[in-house]
VOTOR-105100 format. One record per residue (C-alpha): x, y negated, z negated; residue number from 1. Coordinates in nm, 3 decimals. Layout:
BEGIN
(pado (X Y Z) NUM)
...
This chain:
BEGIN
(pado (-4.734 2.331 -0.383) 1)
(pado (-4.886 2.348 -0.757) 2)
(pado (-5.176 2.483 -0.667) 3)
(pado (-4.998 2.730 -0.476) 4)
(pado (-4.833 2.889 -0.730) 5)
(pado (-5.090 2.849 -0.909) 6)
(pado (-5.343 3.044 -0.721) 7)
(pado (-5.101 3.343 -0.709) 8)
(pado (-5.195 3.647 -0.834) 9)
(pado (-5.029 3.819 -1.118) 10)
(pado (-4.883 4.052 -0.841) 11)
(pado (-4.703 3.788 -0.585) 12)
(pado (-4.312 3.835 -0.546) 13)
(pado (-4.069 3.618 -0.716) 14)
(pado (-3.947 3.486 -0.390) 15)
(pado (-4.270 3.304 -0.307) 16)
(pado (-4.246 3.145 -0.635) 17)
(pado (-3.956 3.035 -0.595) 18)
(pado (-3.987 2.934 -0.268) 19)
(pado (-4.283 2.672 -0.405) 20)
(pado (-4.050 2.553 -0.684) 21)
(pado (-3.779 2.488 -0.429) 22)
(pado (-4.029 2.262 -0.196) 23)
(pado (-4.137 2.091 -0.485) 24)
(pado (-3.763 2.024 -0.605) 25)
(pado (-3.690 1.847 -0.251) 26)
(pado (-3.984 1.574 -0.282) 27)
(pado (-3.984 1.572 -0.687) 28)
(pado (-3.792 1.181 -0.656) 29)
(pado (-4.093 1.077 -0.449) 30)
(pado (-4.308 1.103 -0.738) 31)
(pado (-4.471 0.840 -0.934) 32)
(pado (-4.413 0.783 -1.264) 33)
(pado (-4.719 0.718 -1.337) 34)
(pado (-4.862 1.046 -1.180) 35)
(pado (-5.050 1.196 -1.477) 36)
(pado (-5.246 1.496 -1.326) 37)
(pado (-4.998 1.730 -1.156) 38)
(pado (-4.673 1.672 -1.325) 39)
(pado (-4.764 1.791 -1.633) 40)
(pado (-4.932 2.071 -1.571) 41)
(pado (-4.598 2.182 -1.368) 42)
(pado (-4.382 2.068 -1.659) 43)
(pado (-4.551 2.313 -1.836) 44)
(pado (-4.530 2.576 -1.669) 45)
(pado (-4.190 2.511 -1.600) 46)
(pado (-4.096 2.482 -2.033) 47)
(pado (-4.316 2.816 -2.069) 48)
(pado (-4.127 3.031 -1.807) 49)
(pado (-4.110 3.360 -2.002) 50)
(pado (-3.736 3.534 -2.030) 51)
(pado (-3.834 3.787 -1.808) 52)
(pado (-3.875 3.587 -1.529) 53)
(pado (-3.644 3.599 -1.236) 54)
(pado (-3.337 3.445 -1.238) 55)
(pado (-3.389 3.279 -0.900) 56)
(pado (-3.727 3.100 -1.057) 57)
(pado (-3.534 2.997 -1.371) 58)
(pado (-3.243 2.869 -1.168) 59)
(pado (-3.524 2.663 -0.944) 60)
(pado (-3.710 2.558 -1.203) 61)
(pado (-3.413 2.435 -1.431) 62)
(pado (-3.360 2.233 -1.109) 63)
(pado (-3.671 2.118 -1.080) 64)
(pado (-3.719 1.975 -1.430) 65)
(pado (-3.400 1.750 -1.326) 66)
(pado (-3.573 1.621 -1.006) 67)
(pado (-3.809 1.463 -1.223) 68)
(pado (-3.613 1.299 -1.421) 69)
(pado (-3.714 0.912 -1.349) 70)
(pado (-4.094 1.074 -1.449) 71)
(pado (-3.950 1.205 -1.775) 72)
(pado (-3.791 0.907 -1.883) 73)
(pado (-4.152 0.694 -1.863) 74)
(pado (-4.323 1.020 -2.056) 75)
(pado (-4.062 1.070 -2.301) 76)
(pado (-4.237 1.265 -2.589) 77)
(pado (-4.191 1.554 -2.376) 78)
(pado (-3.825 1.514 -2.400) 79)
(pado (-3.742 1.748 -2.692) 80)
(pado (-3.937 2.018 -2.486) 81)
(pado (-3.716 1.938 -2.173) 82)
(pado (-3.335 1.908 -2.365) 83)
(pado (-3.437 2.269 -2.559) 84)
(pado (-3.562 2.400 -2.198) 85)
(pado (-3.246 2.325 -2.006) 86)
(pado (-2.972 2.375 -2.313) 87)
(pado (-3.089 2.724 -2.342) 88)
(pado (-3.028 2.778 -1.987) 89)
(pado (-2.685 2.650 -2.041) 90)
(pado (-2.644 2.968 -2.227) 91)
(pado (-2.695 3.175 -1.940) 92)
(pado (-2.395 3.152 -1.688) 93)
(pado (-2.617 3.231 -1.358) 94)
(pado (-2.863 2.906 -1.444) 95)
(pado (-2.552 2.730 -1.682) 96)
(pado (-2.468 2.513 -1.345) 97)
(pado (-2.797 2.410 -1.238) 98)
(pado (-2.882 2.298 -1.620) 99)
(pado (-2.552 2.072 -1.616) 100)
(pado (-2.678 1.898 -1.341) 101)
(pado (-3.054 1.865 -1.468) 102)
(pado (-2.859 1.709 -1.816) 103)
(pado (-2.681 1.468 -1.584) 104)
(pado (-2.964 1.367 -1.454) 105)
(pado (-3.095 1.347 -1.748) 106)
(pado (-2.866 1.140 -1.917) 107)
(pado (-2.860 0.953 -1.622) 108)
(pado (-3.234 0.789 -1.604) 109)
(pado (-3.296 0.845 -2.004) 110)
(pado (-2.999 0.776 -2.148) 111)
(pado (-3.169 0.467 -2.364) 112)
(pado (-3.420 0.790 -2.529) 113)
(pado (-3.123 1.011 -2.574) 114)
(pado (-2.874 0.867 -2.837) 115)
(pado (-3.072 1.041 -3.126) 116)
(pado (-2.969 1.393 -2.940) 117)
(pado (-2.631 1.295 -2.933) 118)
(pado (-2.486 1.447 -3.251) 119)
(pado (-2.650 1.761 -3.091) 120)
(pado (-2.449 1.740 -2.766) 121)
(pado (-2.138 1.687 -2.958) 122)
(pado (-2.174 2.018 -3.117) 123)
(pado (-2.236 2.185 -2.770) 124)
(pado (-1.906 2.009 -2.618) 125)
(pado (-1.736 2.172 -2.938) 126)
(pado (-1.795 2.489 -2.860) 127)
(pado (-1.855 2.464 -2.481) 128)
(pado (-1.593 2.745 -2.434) 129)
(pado (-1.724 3.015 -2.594) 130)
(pado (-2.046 2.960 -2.327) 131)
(pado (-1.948 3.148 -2.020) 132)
(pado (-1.977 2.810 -1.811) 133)
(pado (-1.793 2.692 -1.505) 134)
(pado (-1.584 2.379 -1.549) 135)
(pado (-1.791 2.171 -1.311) 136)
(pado (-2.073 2.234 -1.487) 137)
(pado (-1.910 2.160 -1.825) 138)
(pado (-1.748 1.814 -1.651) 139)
(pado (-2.153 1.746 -1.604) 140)
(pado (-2.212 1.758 -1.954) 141)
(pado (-1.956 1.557 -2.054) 142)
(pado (-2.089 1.296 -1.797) 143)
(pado (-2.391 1.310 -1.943) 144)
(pado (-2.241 1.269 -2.313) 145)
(pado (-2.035 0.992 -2.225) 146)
(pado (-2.317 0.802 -2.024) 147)
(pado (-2.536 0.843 -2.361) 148)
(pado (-2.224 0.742 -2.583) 149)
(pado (-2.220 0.399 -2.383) 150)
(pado (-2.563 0.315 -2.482) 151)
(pado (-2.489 0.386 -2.850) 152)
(pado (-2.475 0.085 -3.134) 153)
(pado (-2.090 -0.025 -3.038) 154)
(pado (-1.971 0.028 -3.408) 155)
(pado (-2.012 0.444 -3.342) 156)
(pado (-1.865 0.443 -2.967) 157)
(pado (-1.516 0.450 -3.062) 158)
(pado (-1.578 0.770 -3.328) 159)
(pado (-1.763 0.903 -3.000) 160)
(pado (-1.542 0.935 -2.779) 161)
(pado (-1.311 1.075 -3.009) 162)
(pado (-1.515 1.350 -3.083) 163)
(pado (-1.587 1.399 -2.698) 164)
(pado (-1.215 1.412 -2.620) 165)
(pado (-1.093 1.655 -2.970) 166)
(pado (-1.137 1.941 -2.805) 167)
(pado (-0.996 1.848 -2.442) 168)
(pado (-0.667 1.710 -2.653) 169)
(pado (-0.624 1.992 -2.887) 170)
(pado (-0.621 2.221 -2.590) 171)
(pado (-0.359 1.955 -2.408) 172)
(pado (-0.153 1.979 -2.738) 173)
(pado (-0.183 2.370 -2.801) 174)
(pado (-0.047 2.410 -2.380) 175)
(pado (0.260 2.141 -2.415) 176)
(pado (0.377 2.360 -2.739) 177)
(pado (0.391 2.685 -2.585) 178)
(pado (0.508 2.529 -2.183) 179)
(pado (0.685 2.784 -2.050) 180)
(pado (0.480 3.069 -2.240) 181)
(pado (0.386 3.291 -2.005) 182)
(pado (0.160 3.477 -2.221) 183)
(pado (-0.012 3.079 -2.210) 184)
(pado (-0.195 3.046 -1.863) 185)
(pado (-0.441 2.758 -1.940) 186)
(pado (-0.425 2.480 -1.693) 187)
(pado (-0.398 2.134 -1.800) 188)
(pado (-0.575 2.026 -1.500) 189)
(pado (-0.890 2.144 -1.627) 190)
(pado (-0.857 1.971 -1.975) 191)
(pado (-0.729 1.667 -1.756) 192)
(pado (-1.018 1.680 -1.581) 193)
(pado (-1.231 1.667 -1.837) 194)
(pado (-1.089 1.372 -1.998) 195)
(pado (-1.111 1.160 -1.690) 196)
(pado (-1.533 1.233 -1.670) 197)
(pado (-1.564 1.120 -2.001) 198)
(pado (-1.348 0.781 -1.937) 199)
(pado (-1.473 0.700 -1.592) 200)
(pado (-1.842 0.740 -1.738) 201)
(pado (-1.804 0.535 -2.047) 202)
(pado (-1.917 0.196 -1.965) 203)
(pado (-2.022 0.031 -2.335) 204)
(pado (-2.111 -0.311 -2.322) 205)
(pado (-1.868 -0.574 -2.492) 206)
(pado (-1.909 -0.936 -2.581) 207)
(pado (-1.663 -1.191 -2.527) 208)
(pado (-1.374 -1.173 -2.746) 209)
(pado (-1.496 -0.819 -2.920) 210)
(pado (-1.243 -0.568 -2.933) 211)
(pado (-1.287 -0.264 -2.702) 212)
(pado (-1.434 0.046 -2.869) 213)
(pado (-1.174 0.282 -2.686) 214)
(pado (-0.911 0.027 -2.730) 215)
(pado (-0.783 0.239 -3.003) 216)
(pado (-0.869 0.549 -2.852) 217)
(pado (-0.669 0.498 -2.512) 218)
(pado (-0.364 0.414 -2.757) 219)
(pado (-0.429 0.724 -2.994) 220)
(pado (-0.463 0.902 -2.635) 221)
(pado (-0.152 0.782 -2.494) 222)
(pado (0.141 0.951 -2.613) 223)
(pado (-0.049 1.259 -2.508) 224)
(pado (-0.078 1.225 -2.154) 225)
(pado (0.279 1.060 -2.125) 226)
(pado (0.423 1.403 -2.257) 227)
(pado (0.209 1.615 -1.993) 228)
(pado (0.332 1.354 -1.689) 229)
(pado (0.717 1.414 -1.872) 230)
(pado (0.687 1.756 -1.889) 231)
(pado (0.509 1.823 -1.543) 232)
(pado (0.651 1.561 -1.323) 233)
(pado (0.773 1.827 -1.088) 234)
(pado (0.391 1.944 -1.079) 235)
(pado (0.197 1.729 -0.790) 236)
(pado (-0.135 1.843 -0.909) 237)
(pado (-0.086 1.777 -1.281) 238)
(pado (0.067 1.441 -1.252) 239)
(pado (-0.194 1.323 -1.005) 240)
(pado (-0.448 1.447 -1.227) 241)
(pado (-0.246 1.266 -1.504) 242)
(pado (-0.279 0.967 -1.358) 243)
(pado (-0.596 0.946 -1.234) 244)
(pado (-0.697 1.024 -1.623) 245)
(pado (-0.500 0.709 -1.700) 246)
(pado (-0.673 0.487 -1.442) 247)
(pado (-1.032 0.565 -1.581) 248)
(pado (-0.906 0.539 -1.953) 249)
(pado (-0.752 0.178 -1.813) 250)
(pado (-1.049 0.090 -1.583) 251)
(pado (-1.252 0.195 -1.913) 252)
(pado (-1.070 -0.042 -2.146) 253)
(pado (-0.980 -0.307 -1.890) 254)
(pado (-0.723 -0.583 -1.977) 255)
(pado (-0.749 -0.479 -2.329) 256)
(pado (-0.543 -0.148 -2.267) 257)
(pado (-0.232 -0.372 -2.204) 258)
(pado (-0.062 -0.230 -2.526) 259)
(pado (0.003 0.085 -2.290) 260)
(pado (0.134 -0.093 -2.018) 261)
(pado (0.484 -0.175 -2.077) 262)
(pado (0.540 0.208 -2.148) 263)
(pado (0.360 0.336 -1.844) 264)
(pado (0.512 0.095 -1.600) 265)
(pado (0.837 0.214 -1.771) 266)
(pado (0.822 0.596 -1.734) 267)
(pado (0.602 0.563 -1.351) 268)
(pado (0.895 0.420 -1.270) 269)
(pado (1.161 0.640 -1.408) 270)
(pado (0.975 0.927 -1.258) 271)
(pado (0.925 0.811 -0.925) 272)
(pado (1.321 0.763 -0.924) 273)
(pado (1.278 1.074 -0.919) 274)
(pado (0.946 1.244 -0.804) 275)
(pado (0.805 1.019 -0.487) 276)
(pado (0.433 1.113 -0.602) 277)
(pado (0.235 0.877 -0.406) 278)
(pado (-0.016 0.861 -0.720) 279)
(pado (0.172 0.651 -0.915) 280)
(pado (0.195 0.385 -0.627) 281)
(pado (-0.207 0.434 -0.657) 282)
(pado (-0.215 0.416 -1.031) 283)
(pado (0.031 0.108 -0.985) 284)
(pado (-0.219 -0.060 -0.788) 285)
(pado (-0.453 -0.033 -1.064) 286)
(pado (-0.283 -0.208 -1.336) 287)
(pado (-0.205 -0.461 -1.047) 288)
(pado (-0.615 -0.506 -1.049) 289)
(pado (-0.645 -0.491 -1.403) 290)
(pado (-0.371 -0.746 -1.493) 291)
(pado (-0.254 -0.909 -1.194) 292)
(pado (-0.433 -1.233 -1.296) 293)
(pado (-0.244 -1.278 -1.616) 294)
(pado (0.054 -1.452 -1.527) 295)
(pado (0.282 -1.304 -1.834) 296)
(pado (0.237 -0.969 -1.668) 297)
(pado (0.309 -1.062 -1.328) 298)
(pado (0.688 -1.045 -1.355) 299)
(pado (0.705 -0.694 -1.503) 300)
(pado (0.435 -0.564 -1.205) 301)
(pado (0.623 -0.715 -0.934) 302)
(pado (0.946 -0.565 -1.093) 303)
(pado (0.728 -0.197 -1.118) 304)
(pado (0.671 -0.292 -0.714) 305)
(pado (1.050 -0.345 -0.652) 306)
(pado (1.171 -0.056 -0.806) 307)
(pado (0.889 0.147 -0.607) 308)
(pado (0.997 -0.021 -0.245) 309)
(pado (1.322 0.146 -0.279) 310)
(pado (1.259 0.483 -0.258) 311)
(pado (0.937 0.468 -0.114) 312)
(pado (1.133 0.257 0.217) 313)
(pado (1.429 0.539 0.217) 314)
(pado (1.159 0.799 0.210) 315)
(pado (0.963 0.615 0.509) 316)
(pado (1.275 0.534 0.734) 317)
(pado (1.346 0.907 0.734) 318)
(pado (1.254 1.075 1.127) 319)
(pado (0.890 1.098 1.115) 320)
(pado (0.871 0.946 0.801) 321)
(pado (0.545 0.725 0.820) 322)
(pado (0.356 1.099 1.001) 323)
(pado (0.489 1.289 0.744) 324)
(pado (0.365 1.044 0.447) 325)
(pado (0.066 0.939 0.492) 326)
(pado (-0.052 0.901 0.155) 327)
(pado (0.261 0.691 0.061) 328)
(pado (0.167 0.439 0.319) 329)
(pado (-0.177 0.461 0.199) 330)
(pado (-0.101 0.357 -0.122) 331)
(pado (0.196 0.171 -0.101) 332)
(pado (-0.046 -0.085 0.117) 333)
(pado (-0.297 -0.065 -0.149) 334)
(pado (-0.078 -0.142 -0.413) 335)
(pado (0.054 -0.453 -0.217) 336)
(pado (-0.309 -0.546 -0.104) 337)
(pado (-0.371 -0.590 -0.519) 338)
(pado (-0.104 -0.834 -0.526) 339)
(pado (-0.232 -1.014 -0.256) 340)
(pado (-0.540 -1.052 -0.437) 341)
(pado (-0.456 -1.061 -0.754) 342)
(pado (-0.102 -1.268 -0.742) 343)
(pado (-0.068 -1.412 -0.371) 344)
(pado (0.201 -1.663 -0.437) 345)
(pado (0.425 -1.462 -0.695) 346)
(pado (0.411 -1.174 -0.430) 347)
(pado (0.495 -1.411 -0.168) 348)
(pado (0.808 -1.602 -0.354) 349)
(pado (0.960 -1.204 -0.486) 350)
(pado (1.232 -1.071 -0.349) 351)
(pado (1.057 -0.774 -0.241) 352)
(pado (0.823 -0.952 -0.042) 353)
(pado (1.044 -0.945 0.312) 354)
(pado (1.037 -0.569 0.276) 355)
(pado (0.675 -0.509 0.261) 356)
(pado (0.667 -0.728 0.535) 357)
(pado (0.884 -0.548 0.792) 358)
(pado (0.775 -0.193 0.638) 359)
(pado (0.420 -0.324 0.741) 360)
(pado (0.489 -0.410 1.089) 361)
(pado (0.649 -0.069 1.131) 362)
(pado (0.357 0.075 0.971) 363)
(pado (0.121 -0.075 1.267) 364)
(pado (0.188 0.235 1.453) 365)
(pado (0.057 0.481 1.236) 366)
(pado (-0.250 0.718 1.329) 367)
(pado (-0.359 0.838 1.042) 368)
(pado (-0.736 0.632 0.937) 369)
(pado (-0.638 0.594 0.595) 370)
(pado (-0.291 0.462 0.632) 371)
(pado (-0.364 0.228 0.891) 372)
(pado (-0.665 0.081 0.761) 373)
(pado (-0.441 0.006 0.433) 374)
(pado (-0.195 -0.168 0.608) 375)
(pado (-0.466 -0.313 0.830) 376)
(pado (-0.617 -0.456 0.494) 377)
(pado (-0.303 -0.586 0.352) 378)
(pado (-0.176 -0.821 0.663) 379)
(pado (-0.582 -0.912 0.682) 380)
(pado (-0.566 -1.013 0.352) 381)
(pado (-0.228 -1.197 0.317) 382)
(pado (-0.327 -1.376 0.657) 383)
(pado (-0.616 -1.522 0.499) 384)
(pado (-0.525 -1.613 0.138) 385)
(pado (-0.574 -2.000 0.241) 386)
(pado (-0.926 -1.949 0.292) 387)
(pado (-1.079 -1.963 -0.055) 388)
(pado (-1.313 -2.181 -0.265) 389)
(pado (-1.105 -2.533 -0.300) 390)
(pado (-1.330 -2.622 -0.620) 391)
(pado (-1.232 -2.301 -0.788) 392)
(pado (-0.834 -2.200 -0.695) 393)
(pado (-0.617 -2.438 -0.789) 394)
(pado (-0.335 -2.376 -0.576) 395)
(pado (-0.521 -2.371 -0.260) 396)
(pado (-0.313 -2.588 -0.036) 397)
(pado (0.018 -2.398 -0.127) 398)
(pado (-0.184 -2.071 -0.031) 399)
(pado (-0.291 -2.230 0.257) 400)
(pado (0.094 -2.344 0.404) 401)
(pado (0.182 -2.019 0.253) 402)
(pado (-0.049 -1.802 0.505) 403)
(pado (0.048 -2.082 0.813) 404)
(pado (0.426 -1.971 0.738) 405)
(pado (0.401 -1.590 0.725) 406)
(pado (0.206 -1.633 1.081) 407)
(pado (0.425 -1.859 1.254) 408)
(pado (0.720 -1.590 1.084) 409)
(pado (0.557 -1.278 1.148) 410)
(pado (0.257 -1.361 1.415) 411)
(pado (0.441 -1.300 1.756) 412)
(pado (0.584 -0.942 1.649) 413)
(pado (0.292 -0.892 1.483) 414)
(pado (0.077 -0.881 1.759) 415)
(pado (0.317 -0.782 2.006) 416)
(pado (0.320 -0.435 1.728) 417)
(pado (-0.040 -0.470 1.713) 418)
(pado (-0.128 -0.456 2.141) 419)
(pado (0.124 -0.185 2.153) 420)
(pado (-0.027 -0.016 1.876) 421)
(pado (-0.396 -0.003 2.052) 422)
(pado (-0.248 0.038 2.354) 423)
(pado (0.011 0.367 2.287) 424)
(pado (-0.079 0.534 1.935) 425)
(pado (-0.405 0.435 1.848) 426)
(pado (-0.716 0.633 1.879) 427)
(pado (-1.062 0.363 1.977) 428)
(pado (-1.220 0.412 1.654) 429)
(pado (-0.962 0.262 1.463) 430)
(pado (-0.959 -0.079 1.700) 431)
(pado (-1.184 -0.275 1.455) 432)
(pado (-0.949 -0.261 1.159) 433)
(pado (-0.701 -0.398 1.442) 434)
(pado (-0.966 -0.648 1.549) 435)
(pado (-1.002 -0.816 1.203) 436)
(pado (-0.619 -0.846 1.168) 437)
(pado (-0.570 -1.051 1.491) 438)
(pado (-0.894 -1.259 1.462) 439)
(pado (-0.759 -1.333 1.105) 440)
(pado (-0.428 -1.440 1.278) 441)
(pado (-0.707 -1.691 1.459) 442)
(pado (-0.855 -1.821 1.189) 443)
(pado (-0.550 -1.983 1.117) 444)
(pado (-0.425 -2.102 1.422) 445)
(pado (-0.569 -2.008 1.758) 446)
(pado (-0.339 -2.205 2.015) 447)
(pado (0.008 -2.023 1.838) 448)
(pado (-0.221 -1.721 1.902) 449)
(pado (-0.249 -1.750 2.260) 450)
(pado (0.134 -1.782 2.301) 451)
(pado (0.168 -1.502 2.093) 452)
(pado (0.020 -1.277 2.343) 453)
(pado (0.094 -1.447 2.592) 454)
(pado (0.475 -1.301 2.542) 455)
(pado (0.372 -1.013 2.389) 456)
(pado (0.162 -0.944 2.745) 457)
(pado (0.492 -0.982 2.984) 458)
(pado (0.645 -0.737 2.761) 459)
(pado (0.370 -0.472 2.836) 460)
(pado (0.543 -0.228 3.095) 461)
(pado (0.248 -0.279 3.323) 462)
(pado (0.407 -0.002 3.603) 463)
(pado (0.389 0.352 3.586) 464)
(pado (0.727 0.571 3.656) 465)
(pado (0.665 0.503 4.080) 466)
(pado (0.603 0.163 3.997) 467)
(pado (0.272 0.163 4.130) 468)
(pado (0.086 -0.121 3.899) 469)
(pado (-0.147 -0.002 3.638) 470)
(pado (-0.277 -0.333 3.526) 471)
(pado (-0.296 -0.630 3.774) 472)
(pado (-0.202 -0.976 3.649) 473)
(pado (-0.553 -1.076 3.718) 474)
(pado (-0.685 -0.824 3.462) 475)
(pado (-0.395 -0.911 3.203) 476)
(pado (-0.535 -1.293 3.206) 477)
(pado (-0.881 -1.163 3.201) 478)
(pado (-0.772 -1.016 2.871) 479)
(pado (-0.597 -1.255 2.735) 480)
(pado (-0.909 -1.538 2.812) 481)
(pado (-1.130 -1.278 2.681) 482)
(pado (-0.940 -1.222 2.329) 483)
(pado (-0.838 -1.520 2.243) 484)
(pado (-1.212 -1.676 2.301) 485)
(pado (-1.322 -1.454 2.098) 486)
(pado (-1.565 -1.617 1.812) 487)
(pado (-1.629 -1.256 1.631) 488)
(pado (-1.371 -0.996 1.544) 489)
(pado (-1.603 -0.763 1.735) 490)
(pado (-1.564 -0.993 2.052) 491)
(pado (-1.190 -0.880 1.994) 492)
(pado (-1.266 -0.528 1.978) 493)
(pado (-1.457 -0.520 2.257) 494)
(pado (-1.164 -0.694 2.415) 495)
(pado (-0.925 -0.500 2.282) 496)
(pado (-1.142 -0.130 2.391) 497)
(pado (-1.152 -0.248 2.758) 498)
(pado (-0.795 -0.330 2.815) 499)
(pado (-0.675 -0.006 2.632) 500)
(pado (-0.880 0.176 2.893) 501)
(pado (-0.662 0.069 3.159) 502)
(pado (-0.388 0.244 3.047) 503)
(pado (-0.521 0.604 2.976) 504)
């Protein structure tokens, strides 16, 4: 393709250039590093591209140069040429979003050469605004910054990402003054955004026992995004974008962002007295994650989950009310599936427990992927919290009596909601999650299992309205022999598929 373009005469259009460029950006991965004849000669062509040229080419070739990234970052005294190359074309709205990507790359595959140019991209983010760029391409730079940032010597990381985020929470600051300005129409989404790209690509590496370079910026950061939540909690869009701002900064600074937690459980749950977002269920489930395992904070999460079942079970028992809230069921199950994981036996012994329980079973019936598979995931996990490693839990024996209790309790409606489920409301493609919940049920005790659906299979209405049959008893014992000698969960599924069949 080099030779290509470079064999064309003075005279050939700009689309067969371009066309080259483009062929070359599709296989530019497949490259060797160590390729030392062709690549450079392209590179520089590519860094000597005259103004002129046409937009199309630039756009290409700004493309191009970030394809070859991985070969960049093993020649990297060309890397001044290559950061002045694509931050002019950030300059030039047309090319701006194909030279945020190339940085990205960039910062991506070199970001151990590019610490020195930090200071530089600093100053860019600054003034970003006054560049006509799109906000996805700006969100790309500040990827790119905050990858580099995370390489950095620890002791300048937290004065990074302060600098990274001034701009983003003067903006924030300058829109909650003037709310209800309508002379103001700047989105906080898009400063939200912004935020949440620099957190969820901050990763710096911390020693045991070292305090958390952001630790003090998540605090300083706080009070900020609890105002915008306050002061758009009727706002879907801002609080979800709110929160999932607050998950990176916590997934950023890990258990060492518990001095924010007390307050944030405290107003996620004042506002979903309120507001039923489903993201705070979500952004529950984080902290869950985060701080499950420390037994002082597993009181005050459980009591977060407990004053979230209230509503969230009024809003479900409505007509229609797992179809119409999908999302709520989504991460209702999620959040529960964290204590499972994270705190099996507190969850177990709370008061709220019994409600998750029956709100699961009623849940079975859903048809929406996500929504099932959560609640698919949460009785899959709870059914198998016995089976762990004995030399490294503890309490493995009262996990294991524990799981034997909730299936001898819940195990014969269970699958009786379960066959029905396949059977009546379930599309096929949604049988394995289904599979890996009964063979769970198995694990723990097949012979309870076979009684289970044993009953649960003389329940089946097996007659259409003329009561002709439309499953013999032959072919209901078939099934029941074939599921419940199952050694795989996909032996169930397989089960499970042919039996369905014979109703539809």
């Amino acid at each position: 393709m080099y030779a290509t373009l470079a064999n064309q005469s003075s005279q050939a259009s700009w689309e067969s250039s371009e066309a080259a460029l483009f062929v070359m950006t599709a296989v530019a991965k497949n490259i060797s590093p160590s390729e030392s004849v062709v690549v450079p000669q392209v590179l520089q062509a590519l860094l000597s591209l005259p103004p002129e040229s046409h937009l199309a080419v630039r756009y290409t070739s700004t493309r191009l140069v970030g394809e070859l990234c991985e070969w960049i970052d093993s020649h990297h005294s060309i890397l001044d040429s290559v950061l002045n190359f694509i931050l002019a074309g950030l300059q030039i709205p047309k090319i701006a979003p194909a030279a945020a990507s190339s940085l990205l790359q960039i910062c991506q595959i070199c970001r151990d050469k590019m610490y020195q140019h930090f200071d530089g991209l600093i100053q860019i983010i600054q003034h970003i605004d006054n560049f006509s760029i799109s906000h996805e391409a700006i969100v790309d730079l500040l990827k790119g910054t905050a990858m580099i940032l995370s390489k950095m010597p620890i002791e300048r990381i937290a004065e990074g990402t302060r600098q990274i985020c001034t701009v983003q929470v003067s903006q924030l600051n300058q829109i909650l003054q003037h709310a209800g300005d309508s002379a103001i129409k700047t989105d906080p989404v898009i400063w939200l955004d912004r935020l949440s790209a620099v957190f969820r690509n901050l990763h710096p590496v911390v020693s045991k026992g070292q305090v958390h370079p952001c630790k003090v910026v998540i605090e300083e950061l706080w009070p900020l995004l609890s105002q915008v939540c306050q002061a758009y909690q009727q706002d879907i869009r801002v609080v979800e974008r709110c929160c999932r701002c607050i998950r990176f900064a916590v997934r950023c600074a890990g258990r060492q962002a518990s001095p924010i937690l007390q307050p944030l459980v405290h107003q996620m749950v004042q506002l979903y007295m309120i507001h039923q977002h489903s993201c705070f269920l979500y952004l529950g489930s984080i902290l869950v994650d985060e701080f499950g395992s420390e037994e002082p904070c597993q009181q005050g999460l459980l009591g977060m989950l407990l004053a979230f079942s209230g509503p969230t079970f009024k809003q479900l028992e409505e007509v229609e009310g797992f179809r119409n809230h999908p999302d709520t069921v989504d991460d209702l199950f999620r959040l529960c599936t964290r204590f499972v994981q994270r705190a099996p036996l507190a969850f177990i012994q709370s008061t709220v427990f019994k409600g998750v329980m029956n709100c699961a079973m009623a849940a079975c019936m859903i048809d929406h992927r996500d929504a099932n598979a959560s609640v698919m995931k949460f009785f899959h996990d709870i059914l198998r919290i016995g089976i762990v490693n004995e030399d490294k839990v503890a309490d493995h024996e009262m996990r294991k009596q524990a799981a034997s209790v909730i299936m001898q309790e819940y195990g014969p409606q269970l699958i009786q909601n379960l066959l029905m489920a396949v059977i009546y409301c379930l599309p096929t493609f949604m049988m394995p999650d289904i599979s890996d919940v009964i063979f769970a049920i198995m694990s723990i005790d097949r012979q309870s299992v076979c009684r289970f659906l044993e009953v649960a299979l003389k329940a089946l209405p097996v007659d259409d309205p003329a009561g002709t049959p439309k499953v013999t008893q032959k072919q209901l014992a078939d099934f029941h022999k074939a599921l419940t000698s199952a050694e795989q969960a996909k032996q169930v599924s397989f089960a499970l598929r042919d039996f369905t069949r014979l109703f539809r």
